[in-house]
SEMISE-875358 format. One line per 2 residues: number of its first residue (from 1); their letters; for each residue x, y, z of N, C-alpha, C. Coordinates in nm, 2 decimals. Example, Ala and Ser with C-alpha at 12.3 -4.5 7.8 and 13.67 -1.06 7.14 Angstrom:
BEGIN
1	AS	1.32/-0.57/0.78/1.23/-0.45/0.78/1.32/-0.33/0.78; 1.28/-0.22/0.71/1.37/-0.11/0.71/1.29/0.00/0.79
// end
This chain:
BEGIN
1	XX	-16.01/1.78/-1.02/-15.95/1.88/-1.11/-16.02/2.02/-1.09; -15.95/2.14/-1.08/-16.00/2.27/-1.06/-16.02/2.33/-1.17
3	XX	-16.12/2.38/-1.22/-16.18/2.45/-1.31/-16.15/2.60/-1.28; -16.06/2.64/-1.39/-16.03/2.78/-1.39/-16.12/2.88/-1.46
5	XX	-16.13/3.01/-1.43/-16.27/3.09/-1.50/-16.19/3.19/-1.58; -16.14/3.13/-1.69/-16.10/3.25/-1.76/-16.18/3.40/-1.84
7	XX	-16.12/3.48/-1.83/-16.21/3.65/-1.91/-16.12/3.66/-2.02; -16.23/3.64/-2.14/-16.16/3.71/-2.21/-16.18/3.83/-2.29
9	XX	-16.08/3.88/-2.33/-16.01/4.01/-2.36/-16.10/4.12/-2.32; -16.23/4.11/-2.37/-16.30/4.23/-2.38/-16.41/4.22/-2.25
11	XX	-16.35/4.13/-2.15/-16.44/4.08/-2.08/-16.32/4.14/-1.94; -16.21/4.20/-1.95/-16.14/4.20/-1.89/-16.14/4.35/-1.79
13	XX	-16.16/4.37/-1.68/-16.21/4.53/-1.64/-16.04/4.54/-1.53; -16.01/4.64/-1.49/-15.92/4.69/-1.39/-15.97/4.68/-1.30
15	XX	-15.93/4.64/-1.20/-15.90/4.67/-1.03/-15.97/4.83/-0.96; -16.05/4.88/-0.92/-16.06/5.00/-0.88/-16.13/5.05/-1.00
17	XX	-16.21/5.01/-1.07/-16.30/5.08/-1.21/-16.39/5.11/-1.15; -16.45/5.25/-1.21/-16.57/5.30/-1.19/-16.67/5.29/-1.33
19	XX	-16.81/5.21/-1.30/-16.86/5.14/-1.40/-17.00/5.31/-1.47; -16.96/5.32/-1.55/-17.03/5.45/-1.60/-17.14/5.43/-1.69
21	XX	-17.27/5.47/-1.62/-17.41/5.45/-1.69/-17.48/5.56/-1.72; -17.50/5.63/-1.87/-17.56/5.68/-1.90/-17.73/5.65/-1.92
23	XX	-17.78/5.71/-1.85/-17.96/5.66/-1.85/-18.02/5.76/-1.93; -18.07/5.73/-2.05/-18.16/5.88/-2.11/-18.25/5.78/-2.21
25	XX	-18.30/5.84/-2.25/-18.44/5.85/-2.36/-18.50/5.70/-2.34; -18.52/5.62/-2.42/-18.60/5.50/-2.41/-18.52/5.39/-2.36
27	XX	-18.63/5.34/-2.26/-18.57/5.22/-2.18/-18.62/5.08/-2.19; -18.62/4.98/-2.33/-18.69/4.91/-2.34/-18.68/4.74/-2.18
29	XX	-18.81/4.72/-2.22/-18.84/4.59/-2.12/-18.75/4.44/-2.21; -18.74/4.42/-2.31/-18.63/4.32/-2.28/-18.50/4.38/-2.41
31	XX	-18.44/4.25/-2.39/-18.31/4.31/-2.51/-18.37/4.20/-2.64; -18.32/4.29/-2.74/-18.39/4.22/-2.93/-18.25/4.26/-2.98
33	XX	-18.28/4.15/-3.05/-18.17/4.24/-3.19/-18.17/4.33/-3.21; -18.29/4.38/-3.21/-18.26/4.57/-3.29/-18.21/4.64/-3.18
35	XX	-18.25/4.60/-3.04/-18.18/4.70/-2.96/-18.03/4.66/-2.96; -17.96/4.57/-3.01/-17.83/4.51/-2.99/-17.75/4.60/-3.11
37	XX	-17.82/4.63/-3.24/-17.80/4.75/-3.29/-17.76/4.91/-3.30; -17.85/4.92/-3.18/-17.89/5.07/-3.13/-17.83/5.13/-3.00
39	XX	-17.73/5.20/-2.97/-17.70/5.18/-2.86/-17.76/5.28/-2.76; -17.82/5.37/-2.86/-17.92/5.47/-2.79/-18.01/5.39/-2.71
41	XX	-18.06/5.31/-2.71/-18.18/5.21/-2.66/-18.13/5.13/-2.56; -18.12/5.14/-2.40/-18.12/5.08/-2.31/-18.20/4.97/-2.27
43	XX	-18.18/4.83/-2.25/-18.31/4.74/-2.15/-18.28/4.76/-2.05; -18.38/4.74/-2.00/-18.44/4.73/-1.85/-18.34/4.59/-1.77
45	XX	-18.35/4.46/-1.88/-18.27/4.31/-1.78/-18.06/4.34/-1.77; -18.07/4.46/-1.89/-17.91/4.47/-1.87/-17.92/4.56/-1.78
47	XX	-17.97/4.64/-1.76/-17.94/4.77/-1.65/-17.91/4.65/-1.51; -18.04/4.55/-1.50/-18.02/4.52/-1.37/-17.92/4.44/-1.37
49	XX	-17.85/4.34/-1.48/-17.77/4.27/-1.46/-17.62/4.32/-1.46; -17.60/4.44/-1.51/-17.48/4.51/-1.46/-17.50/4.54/-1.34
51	XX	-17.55/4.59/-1.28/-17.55/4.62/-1.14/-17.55/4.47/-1.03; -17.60/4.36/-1.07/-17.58/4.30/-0.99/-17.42/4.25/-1.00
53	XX	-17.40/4.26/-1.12/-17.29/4.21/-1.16/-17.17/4.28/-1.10; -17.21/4.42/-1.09/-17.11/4.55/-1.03/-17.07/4.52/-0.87
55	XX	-17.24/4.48/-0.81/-17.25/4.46/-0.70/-17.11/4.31/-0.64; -17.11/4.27/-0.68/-17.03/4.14/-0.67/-16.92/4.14/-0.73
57	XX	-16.87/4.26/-0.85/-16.77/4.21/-0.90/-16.66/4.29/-0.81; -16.55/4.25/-0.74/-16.43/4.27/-0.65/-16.36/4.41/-0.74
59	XX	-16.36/4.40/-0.83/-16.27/4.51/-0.96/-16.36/4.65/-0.99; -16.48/4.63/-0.97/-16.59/4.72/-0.94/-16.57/4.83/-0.82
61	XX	-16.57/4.95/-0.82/-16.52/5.06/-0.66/-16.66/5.14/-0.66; -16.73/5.14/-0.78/-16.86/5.24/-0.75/-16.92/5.27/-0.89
63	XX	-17.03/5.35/-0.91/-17.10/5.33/-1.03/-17.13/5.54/-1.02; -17.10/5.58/-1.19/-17.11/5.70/-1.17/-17.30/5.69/-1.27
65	XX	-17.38/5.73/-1.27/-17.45/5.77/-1.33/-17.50/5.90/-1.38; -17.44/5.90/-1.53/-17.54/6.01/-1.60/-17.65/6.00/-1.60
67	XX	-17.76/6.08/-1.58/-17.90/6.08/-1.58/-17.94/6.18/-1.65; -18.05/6.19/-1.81/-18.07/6.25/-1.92/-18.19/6.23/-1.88
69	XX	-18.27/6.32/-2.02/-18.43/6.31/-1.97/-18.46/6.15/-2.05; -18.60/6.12/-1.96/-18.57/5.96/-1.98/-18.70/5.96/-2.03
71	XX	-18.72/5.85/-2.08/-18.87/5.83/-2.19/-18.88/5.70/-2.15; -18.94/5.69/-2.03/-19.00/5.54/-1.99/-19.12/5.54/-1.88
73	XX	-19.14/5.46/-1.83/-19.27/5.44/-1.69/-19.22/5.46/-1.60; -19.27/5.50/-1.50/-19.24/5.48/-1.31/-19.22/5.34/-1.27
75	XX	-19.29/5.26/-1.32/-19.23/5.13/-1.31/-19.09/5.08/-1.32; -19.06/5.11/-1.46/-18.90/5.14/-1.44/-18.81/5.20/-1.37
77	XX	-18.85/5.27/-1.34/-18.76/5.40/-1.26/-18.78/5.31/-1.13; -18.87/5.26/-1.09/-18.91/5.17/-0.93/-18.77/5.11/-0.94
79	XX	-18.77/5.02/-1.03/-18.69/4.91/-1.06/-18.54/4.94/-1.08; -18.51/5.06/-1.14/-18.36/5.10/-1.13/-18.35/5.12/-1.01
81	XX	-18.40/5.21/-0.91/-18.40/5.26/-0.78/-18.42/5.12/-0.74; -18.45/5.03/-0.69/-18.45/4.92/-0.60/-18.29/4.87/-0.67
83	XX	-18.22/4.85/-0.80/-18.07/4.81/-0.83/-18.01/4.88/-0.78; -18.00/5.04/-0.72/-17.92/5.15/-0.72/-17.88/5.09/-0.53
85	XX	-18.04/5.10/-0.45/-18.06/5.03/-0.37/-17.94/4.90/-0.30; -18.01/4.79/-0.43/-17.91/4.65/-0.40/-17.77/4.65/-0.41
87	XX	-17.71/4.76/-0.45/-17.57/4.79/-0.47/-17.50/4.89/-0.39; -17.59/4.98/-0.34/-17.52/5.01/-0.25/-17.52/4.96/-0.10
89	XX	-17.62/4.85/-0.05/-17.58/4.76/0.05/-17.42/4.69/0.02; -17.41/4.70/-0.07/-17.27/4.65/-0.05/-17.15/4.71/-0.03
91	XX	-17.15/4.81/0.01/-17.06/4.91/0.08/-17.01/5.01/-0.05; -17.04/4.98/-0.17/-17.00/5.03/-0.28/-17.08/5.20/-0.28
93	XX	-17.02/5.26/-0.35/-17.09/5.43/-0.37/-17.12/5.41/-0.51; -17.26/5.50/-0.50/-17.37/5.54/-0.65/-17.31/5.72/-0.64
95	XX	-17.29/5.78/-0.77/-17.31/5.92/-0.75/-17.36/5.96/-0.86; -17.45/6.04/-0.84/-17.50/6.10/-0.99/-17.51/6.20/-1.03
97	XX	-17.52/6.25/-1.17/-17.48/6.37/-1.24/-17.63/6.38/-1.34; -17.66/6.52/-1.26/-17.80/6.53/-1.36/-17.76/6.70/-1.45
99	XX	-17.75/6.68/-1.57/-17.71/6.75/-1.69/-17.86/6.89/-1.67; -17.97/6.85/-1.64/-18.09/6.91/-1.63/-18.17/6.83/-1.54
101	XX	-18.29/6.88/-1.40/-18.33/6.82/-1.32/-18.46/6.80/-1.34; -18.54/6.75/-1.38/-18.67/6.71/-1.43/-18.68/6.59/-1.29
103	XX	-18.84/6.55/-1.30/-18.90/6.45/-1.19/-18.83/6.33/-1.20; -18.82/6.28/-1.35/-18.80/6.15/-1.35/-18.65/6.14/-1.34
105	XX	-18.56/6.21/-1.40/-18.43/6.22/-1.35/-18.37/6.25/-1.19; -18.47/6.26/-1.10/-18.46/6.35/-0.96/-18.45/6.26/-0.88
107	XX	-18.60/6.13/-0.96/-18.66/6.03/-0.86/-18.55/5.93/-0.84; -18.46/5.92/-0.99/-18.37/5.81/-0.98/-18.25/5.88/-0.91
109	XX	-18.18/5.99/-0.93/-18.11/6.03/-0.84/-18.11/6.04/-0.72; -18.19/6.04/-0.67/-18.23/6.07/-0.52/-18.18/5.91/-0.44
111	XX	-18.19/5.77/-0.50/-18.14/5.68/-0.42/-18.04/5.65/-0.45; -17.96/5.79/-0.49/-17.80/5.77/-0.50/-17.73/5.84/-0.35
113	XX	-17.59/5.82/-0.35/-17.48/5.85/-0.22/-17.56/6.01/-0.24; -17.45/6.04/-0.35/-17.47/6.18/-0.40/-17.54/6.24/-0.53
115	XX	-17.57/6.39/-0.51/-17.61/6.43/-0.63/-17.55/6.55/-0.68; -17.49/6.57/-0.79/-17.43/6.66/-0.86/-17.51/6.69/-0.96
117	XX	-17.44/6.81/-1.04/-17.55/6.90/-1.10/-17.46/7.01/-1.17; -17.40/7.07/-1.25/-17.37/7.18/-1.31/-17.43/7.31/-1.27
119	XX	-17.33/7.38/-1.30/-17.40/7.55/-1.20/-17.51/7.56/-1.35; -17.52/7.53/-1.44/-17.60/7.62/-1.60/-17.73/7.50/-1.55
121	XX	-17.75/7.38/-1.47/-17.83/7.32/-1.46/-17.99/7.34/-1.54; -18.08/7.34/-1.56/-18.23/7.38/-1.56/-18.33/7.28/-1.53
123	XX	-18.42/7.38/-1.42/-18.43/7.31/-1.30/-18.57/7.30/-1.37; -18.70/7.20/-1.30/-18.80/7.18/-1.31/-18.85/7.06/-1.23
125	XX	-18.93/7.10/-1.12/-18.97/6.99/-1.03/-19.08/6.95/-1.02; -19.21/7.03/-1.12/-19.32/7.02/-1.13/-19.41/7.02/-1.24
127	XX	-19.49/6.95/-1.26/-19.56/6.91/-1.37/-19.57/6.78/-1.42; -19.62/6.69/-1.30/-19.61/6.54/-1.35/-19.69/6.54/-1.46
129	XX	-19.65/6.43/-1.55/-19.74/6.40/-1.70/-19.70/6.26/-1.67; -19.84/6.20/-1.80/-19.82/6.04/-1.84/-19.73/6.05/-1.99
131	XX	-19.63/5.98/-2.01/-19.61/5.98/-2.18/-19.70/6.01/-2.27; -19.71/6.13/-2.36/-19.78/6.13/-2.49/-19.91/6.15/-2.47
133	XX	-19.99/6.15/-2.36/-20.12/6.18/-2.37/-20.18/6.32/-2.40; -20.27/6.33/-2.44/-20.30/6.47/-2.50/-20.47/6.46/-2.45
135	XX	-20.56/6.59/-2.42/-20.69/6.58/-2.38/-20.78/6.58/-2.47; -20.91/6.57/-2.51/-21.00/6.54/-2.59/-21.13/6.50/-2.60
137	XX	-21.26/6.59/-2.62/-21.33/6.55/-2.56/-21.37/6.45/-2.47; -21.32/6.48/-2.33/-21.32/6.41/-2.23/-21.27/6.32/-2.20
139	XX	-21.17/6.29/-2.29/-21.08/6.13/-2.28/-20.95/6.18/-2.29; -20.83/6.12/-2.26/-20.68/6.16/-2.32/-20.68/6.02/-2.37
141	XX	-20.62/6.05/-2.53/-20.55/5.97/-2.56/-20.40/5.96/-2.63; -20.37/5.84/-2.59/-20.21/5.81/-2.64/-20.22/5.76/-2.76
143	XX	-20.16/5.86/-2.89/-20.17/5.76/-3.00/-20.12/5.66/-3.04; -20.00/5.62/-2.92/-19.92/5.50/-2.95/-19.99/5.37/-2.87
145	XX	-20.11/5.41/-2.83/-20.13/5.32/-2.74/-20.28/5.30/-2.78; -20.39/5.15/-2.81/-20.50/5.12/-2.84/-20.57/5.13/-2.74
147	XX	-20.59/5.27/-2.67/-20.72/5.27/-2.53/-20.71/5.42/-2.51; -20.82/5.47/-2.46/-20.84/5.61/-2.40/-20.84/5.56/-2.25
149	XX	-20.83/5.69/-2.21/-20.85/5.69/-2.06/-20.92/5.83/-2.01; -21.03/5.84/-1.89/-21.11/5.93/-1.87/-21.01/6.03/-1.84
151	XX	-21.05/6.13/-1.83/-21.02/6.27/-1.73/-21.00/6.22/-1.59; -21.08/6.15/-1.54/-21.05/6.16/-1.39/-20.95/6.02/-1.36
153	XX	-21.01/5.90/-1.45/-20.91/5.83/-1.41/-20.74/5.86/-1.41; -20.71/5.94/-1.52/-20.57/5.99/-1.55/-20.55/6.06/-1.45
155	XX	-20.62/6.17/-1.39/-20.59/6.26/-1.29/-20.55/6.17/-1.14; -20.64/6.06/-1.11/-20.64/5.99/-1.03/-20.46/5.95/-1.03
157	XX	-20.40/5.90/-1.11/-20.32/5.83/-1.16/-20.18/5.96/-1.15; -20.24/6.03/-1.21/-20.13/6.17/-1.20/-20.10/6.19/-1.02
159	XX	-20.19/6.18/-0.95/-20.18/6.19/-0.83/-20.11/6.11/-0.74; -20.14/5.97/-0.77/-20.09/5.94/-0.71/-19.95/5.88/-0.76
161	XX	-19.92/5.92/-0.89/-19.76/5.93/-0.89/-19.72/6.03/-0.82; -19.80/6.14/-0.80/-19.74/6.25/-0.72/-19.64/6.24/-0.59
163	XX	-19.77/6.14/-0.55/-19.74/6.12/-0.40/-19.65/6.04/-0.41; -19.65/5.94/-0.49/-19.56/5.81/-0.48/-19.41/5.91/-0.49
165	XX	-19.41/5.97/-0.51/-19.29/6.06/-0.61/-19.23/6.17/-0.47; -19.32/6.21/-0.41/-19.29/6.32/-0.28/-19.27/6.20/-0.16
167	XX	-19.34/6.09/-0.15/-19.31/5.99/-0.04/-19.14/5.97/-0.08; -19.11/5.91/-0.21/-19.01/5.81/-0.18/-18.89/5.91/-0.16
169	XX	-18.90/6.06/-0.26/-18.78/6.15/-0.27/-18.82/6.21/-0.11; -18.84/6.26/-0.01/-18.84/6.28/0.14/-18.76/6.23/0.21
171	XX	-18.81/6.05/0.22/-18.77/5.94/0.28/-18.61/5.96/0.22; -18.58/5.96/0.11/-18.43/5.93/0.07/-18.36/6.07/0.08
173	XX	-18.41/6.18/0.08/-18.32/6.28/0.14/-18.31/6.36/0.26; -18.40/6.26/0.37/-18.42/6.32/0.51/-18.51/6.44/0.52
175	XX	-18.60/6.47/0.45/-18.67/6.58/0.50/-18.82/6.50/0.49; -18.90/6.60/0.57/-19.02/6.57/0.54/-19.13/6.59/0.43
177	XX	-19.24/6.56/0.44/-19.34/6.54/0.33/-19.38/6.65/0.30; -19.39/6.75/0.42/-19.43/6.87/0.37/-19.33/6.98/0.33
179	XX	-19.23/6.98/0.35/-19.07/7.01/0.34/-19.06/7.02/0.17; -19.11/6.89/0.13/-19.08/6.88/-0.06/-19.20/6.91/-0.10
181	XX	-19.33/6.88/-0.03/-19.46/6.98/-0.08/-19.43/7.08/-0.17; -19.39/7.17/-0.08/-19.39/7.33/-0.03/-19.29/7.38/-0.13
183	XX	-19.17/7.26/-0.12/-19.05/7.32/-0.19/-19.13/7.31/-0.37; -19.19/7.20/-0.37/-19.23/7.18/-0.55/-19.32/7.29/-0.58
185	XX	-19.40/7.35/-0.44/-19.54/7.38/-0.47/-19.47/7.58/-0.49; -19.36/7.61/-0.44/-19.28/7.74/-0.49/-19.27/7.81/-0.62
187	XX	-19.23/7.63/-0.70/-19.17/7.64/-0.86/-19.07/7.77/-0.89; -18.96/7.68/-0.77/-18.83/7.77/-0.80/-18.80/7.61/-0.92
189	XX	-18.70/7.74/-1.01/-18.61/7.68/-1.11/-18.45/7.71/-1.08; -18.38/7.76/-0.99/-18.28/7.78/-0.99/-18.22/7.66/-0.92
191	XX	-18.09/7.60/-0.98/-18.01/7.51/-0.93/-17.95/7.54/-0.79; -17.91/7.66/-0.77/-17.83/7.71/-0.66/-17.93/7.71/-0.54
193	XX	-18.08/7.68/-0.54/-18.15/7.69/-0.46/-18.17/7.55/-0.43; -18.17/7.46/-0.53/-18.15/7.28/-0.46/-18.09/7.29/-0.40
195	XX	-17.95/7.32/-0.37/-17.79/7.34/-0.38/-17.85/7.33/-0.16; -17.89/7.50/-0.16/-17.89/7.56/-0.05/-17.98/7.49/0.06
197	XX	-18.09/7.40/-0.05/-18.16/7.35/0.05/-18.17/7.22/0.08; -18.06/7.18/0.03/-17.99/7.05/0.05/-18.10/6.95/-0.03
199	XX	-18.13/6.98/-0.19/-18.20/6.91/-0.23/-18.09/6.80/-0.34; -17.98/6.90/-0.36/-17.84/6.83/-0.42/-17.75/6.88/-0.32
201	XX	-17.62/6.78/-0.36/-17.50/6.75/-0.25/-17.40/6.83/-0.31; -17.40/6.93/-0.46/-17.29/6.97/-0.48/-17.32/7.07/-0.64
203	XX	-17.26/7.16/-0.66/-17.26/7.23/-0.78/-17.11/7.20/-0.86; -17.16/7.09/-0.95/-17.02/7.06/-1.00/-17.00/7.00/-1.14
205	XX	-16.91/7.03/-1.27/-16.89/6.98/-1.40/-16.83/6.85/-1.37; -16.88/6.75/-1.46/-16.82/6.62/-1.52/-16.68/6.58/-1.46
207	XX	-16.59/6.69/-1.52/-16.47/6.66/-1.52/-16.42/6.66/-1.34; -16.48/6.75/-1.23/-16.47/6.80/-1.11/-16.50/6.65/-1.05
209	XX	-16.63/6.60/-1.13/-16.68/6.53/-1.00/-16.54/6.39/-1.09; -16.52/6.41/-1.16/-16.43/6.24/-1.17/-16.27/6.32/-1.08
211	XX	-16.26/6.44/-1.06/-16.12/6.45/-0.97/-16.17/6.41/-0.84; -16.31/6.46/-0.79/-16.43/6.42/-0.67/-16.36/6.23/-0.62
213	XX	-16.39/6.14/-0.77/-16.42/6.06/-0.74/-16.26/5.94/-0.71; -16.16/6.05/-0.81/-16.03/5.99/-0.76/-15.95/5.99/-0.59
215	XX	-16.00/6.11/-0.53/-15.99/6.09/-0.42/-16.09/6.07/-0.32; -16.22/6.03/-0.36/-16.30/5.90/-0.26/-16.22/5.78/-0.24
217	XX	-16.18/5.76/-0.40/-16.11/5.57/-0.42/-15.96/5.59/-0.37; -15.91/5.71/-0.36/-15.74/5.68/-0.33/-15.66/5.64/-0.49
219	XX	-15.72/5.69/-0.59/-15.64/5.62/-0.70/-15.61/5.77/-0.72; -15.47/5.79/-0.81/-15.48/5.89/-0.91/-15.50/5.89/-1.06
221	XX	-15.52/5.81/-1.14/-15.57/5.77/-1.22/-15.71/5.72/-1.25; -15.82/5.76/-1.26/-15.96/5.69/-1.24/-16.01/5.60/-1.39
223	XX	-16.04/5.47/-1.33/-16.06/5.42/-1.50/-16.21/5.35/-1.48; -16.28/5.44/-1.60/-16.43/5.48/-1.62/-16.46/5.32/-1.71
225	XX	-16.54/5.22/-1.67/-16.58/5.14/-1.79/-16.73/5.17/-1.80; -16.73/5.15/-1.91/-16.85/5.19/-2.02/-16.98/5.09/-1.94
227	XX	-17.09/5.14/-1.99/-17.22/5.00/-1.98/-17.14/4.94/-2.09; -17.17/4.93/-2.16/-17.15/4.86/-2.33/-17.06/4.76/-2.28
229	XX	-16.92/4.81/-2.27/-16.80/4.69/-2.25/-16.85/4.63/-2.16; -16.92/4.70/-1.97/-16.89/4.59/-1.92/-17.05/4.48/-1.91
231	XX	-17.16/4.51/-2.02/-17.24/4.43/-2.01/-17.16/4.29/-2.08; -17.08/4.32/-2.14/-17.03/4.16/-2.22/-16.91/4.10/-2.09
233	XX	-16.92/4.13/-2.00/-16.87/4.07/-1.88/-16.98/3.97/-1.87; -16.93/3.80/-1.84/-17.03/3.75/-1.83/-17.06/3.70/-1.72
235	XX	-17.18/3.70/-1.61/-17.18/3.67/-1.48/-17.10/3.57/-1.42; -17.12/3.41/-1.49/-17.08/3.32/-1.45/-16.90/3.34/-1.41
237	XX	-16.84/3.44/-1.46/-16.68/3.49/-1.47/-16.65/3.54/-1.31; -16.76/3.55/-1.29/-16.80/3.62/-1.07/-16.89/3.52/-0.98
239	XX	-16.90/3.46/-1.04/-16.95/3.33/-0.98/-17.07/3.34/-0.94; -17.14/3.41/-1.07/-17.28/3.43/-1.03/-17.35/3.34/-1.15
241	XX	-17.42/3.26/-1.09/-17.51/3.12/-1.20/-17.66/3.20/-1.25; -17.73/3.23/-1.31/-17.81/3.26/-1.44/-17.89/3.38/-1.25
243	XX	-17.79/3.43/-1.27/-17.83/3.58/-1.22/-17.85/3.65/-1.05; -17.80/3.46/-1.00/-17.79/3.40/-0.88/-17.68/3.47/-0.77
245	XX	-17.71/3.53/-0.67/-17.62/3.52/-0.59/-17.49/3.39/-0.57; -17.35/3.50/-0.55/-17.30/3.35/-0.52/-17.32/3.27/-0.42
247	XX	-17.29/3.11/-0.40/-17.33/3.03/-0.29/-17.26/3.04/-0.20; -17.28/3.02/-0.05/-17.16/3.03/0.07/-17.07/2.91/0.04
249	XX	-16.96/2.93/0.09/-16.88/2.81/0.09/-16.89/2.69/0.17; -16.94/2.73/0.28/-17.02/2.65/0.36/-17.17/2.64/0.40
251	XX	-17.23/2.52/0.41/-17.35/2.52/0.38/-17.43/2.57/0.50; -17.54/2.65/0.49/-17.62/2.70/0.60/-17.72/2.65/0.62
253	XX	-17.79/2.60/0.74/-17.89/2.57/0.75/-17.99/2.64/0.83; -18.09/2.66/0.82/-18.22/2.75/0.84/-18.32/2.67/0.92
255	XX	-18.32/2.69/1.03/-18.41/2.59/1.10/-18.51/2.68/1.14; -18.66/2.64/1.13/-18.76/2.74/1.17/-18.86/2.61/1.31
257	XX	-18.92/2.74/1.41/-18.99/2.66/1.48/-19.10/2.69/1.55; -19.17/2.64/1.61/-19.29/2.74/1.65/-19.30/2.72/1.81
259	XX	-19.38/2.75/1.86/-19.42/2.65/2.00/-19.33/2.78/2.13; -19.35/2.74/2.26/-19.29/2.83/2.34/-19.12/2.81/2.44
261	XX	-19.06/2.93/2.40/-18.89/2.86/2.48/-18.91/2.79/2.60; -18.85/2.73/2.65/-18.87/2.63/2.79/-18.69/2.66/2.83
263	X	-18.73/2.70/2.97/-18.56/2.70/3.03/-18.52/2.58/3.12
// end
């Protein structure tokens, strides 16, 4: 007997949807009740499971992301960028829309197709900080957090987010290390000057980049689903088992061996 997978109603997305993620302010590590409340409050395991989920779902055509100033770790930000990453091996387009360009909004844009930006943009590419820390006789501390940290060890730390931050944005937009040095170490603020130096792909409003994105897909109608709606998409509805790739149809086998070829 064949087991049919039915969706229901609110589980139901169109053909050719573009799945739309707003990313800004706190990004917590798992999902609670209270964040099930709050919709201002993003997790970290739904972010990835819409995307894998986007990744594999056939009715899925590309993912637009708004990008706001964000209130989380680099750790996170690692980890959206490696989803942004896993989804676009699948031939699918990422494009993103940064409202204002700050580090942390730049780093996650940057492992998208494209990058858009508003001409009123305001630009800032420099001044890495840790969350909340403040200095103090020789220590910073965070007052949401039970520990100080030296002067030098934070600096240490500031640094090499730096680097970690000039390595990965280079590598993802073709220029060199000293290329984005130079460009941060200027502290231009004008958007039209990303624009010119090919640090974004376009100067363009909301509404432009969704006519942008009707004719990438060939639709004339573009239909936007929300995170919200389509996190209640449930994996198993795409033939994905507790977060699993689907299985081949046919079974593969992997044979490994050592020793030298003989003809």
């Amino acid at each position: 007997m064949i087991k049919t997978k039915l969706a229901l109603p609110w589980e139901r997305v169109q053909h050719g949807s573009v799945l739309k993620i707003i990313l800004q302010g706190r990004i917590s590590d798992q999902l609670s009740s209270t964040l099930l409340c709050d919709p201002n409050v993003l997790s970290l395991p739904e972010i990835c499971d819409n995307f894998l989920k986007a990744t594999y779902d056939p009715r899925i055509s590309a993912v637009y992301l708004h990008i706001h100033t964000l209130k989380c770790g680099w750790a996170k930000l690692d980890e959206i960028r490696r989803q942004i990453s896993n989804f676009r091996k699948s031939g699918k387009m990422v494009v993103a829309y940064l409202p204002s360009i700050r580090p942390k909004q730049y780093y996650i844009a940057c492992a998208c197709d494209e990058i858009f930006a508003p001409p009123v943009a305001a630009v800032r590419l420099s001044g890495f900080t840790v969350n909340n820390y403040s200095f103090g006789r020789g220590y910073y501390h965070n007052p949401y957090d039970d520990f100080e940290v030296s002067r030098e060890a934070l600096t240490a730390l500031l640094d090499n987010i730096h680097s970690n931050w000039v390595d990965k944005v280079s590598t993802a937009i073709g220029k060199r290390r000293e290329e984005v040095e130079n460009f941060i170490v200027k502290g231009l603020y004008e958007v039209d000057t990303l624009k010119e130096e090919g640090f974004i792909s376009s100067l363009a409003y909301n509404d432009e980049i969704v006519t942008l994105l009707k004719g990438r897909l060939g639709v004339k109608s573009l239909s936007l689903i929300s995170f919200t709606k389509y996190s209640n998409v449930r994996k198993w509805t795409l033939g994905l088992a507790d977060g699993k790739i689907p299985m081949a149809k046919e079974p593969i086998a992997i044979i490994r061996a050592s020793g030298k070829w003989t003809h």
